[in-house]
C-alpha positions in Angstrom: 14.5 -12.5 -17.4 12.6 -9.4 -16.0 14.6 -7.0 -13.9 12.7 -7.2 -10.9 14.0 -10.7 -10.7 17.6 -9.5 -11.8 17.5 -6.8 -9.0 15.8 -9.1 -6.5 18.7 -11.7 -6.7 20.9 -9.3 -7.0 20.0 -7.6 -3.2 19.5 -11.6 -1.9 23.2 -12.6 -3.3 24.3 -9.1 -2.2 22.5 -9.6 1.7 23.8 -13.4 1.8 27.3 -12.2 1.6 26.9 -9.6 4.2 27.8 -9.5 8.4 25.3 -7.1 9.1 23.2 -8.2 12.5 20.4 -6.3 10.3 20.5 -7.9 7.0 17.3 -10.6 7.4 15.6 -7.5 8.3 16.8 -5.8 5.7 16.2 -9.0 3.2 12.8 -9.6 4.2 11.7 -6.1 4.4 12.8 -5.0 0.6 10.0 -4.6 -1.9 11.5 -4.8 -5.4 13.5 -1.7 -4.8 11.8 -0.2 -2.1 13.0 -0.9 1.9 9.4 -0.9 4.0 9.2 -1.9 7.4 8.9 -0.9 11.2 11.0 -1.1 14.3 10.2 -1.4 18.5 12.5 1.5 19.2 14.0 4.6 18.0 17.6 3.1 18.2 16.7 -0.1 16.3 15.2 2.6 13.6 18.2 4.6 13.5 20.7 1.6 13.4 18.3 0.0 10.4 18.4 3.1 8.8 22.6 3.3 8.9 22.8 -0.3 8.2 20.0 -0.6 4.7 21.8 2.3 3.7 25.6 0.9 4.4 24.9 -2.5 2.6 22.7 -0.9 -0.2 25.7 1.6 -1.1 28.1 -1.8 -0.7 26.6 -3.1 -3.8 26.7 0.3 -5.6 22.8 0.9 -5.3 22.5 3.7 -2.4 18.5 3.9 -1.0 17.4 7.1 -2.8 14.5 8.0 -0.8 14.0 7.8 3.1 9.9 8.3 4.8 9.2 7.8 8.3 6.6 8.9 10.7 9.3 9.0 13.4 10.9 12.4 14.2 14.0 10.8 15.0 14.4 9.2 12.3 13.4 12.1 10.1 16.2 13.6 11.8 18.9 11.6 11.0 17.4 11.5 7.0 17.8 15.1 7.2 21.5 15.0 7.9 22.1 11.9 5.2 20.3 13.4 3.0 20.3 17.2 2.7 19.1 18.1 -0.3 15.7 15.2 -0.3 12.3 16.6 1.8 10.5 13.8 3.5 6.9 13.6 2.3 4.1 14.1 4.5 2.1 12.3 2.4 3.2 9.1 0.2 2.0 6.0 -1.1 3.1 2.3 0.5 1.9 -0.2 -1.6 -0.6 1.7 -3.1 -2.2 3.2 -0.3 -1.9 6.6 0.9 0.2 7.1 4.2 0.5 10.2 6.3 3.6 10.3 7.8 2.5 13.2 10.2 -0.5 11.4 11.4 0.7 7.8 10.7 -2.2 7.0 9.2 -3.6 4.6 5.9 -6.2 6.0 3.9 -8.0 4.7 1.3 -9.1 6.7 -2.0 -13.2 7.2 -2.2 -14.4 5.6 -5.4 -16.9 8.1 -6.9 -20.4 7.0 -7.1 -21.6 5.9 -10.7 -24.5 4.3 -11.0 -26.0 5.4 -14.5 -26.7 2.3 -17.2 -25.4 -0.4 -14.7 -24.6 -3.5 -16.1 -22.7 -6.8 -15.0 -19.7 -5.6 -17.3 -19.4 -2.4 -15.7 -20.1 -3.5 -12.0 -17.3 -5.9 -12.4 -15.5 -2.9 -12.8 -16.9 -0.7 -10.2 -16.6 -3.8 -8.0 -12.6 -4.2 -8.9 -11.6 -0.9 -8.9 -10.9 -0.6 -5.0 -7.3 -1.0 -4.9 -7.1 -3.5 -1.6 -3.7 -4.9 -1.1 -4.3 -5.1 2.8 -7.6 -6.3 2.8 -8.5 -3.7 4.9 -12.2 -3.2 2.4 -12.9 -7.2 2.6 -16.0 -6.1 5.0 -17.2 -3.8 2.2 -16.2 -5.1 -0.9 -17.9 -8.6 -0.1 -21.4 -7.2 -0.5 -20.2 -6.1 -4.2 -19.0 -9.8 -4.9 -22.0 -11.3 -3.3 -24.3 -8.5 -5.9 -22.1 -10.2 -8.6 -22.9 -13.4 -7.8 -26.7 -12.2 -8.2 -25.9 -11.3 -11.5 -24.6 -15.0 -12.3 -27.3 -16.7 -10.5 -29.9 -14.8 -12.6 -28.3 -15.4 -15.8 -27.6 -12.1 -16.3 -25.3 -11.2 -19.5 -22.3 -8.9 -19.3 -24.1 -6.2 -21.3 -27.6 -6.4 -20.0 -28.7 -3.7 -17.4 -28.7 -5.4 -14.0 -32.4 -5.5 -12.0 -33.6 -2.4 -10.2 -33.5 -5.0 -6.8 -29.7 -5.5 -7.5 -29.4 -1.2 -8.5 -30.7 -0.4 -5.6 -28.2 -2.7 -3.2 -25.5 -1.7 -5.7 -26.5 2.4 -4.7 -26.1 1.3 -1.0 -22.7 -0.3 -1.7 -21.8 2.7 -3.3 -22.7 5.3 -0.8 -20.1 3.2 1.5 -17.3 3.1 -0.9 -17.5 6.9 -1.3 -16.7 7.5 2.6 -13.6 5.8 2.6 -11.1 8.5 2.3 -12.6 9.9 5.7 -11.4 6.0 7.2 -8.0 6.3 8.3 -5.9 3.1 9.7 -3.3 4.4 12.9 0.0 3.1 11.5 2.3 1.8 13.9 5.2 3.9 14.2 4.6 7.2 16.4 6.9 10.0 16.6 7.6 11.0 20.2 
């Protein structure tokens, strides 16, 4: 058995057992070991906060690390936690979050258009890391130049045509702007 399963029944067997008002929340907001997830109102952050925390330590595996873009909340991690430094800057399932700003960005993919071929545009085409969906508008046109390649027969070493380099150099010049697209999270600090 692999210990994300072990741990993930673990926290479920763990959760079931508990009287917490929270612990759904809790439950359905747990990534392997990691607690993600947002609240309407400062209190409801605060008491989610006390409560992961209280029925994490319960079953002898206290949260280590605390990151919020609320001030309040930052507050009150600062007092648990005295000797930890919230981030201003971490990563939530693989992409980049600013906890000052709130914001999601994504990481640029630097351009690299040199010797194309299907093998290595498969690559280029993949290497967005997309868990969101939030580069399905861009990413498409890669997939559809892909499909180019297949409908022309195109082997994974050949070079691909200078029609398809050329759409592939426009793709390219979009994927290298994305670090300056940011997505507004949806927790503000007041």
């Amino acid at each position: 058995m692999s210990s994300p399963f072990l741990l993930q029944a673990t926290l479920d067997t763990h959760l079931t057992k508990s009287n917490s008002p929270n612990k759904i929340e809790i439950s359905n907001n747990l990534y392997v070991d990691n607690f993600q997830g947002t609240a309407s109102s400062d209190s409801k952050l605060l008491n989610i906060h006390h409560e992961a925390n209280r029925e994490l330590m319960g079953a002898n595996m206290p949260l280590q690390l605390w990151v919020s873009s609320n001030a309040i909340s930052n507050q009150r991690i600062e007092i648990d936690f005295p000797y930890y430094q919230v981030p201003e800057k971490t990563k939530v399932l693989g992409v980049e979050w600013d906890t000052t700003a709130d914001q999601l960005t994504i990481k640029s993919v630097e351009p690299n258009t040199t010797n194309l071929t299907m093998r290595k545009l498969l690559s280029r085409v993949s290497k967005p890391f997309n868990p969101l969906g939030l580069l399905s508008p861009i990413l498409i046109n890669g997939k559809l130049i892909m499909q180019e390649c297949w409908q022309q027969k195109m082997g994974w070493d050949d070079l691909i045509t200078p029609t398809l380099q050329e759409k592939w150099q426009g793709l390219e010049k979009d994927l290298s702007i994305l670090e300056s697209v940011n997505y507004p999270g949806v927790c503000h600090s007041k």
